[in-house]
C-alpha positions as CSV (number, residue, x, y, z in Angstrom):
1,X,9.8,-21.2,-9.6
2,X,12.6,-19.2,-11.5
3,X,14.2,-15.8,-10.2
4,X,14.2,-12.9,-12.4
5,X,15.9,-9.7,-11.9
6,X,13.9,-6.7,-13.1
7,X,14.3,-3.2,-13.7
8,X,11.4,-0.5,-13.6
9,X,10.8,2.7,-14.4
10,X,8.1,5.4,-13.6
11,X,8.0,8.5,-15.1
12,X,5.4,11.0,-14.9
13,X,3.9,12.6,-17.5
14,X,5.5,16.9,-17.3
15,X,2.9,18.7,-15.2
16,X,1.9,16.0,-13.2
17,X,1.2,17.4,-9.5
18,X,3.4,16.0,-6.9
19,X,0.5,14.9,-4.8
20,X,-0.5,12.4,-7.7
21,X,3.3,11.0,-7.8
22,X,2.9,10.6,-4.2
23,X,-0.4,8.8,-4.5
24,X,1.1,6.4,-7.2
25,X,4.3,5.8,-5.3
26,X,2.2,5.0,-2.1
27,X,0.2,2.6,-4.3
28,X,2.8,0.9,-5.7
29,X,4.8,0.4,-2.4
30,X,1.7,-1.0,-0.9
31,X,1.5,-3.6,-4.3
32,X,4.9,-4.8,-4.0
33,X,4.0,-5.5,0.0
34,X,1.1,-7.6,-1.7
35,X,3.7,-9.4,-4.1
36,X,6.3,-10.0,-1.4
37,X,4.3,-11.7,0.8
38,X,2.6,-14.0,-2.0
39,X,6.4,-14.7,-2.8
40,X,6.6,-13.3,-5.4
41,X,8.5,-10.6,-4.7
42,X,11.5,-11.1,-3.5
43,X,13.8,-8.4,-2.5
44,X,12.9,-4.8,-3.7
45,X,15.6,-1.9,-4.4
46,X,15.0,1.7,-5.1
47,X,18.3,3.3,-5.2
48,X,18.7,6.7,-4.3
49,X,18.2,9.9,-6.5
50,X,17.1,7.0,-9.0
51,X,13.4,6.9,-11.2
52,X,13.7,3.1,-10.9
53,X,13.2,0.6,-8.8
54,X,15.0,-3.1,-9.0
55,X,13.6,-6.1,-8.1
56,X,14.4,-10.2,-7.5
57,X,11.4,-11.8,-8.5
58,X,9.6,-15.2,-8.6
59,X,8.0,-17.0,-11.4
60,X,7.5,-19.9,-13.1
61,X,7.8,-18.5,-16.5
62,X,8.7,-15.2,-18.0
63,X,5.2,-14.9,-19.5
64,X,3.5,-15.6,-16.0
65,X,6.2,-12.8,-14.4
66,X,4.9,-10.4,-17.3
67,X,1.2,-11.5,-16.7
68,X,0.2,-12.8,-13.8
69,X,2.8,-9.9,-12.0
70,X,4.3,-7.1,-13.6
71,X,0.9,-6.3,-15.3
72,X,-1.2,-6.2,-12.0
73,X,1.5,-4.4,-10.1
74,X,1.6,-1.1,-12.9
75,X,-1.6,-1.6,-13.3
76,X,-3.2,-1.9,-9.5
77,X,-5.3,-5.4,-10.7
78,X,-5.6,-8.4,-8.9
């Protein structure tokens, strides 16, 4: 497996309620609980006042990070 450090960032669309920010974040947060304990993430940052969040992550491949884990964790599959 190969490490990959990775920086992403969620913006919502102007006019978007706060309760569906919430919802997203919520989702998101329990995704990357998912990922962490299939190993593949590693160690999650958010830092303060920031729209990101960084992350170590685990992969064989850069296609499979993109793939197999980036895709499902934005997108809530798998």
């Amino acid at each position: 497996m190969r490490e990959f450090l990775v920086k992403l960032t969620s913006i919502a669309p102007e006019g978007t309620e706060s309760i569906e920010v919430d919802r997203r974040r919520a989702g998101e947060a329990a995704r990357a609980e998912e990922l962490a304990a299939a190993g593949h993430l590693v160690r999650p940052w958010r830092p303060m006042g920031e729209l990101c969040s960084i992350g170590l992550w685990c992969a064989p491949d850069e296609a499979e990070l993109y793939e197999k884990v980036l895709v499902r964790r934005l997108c809530g599959r798998g």
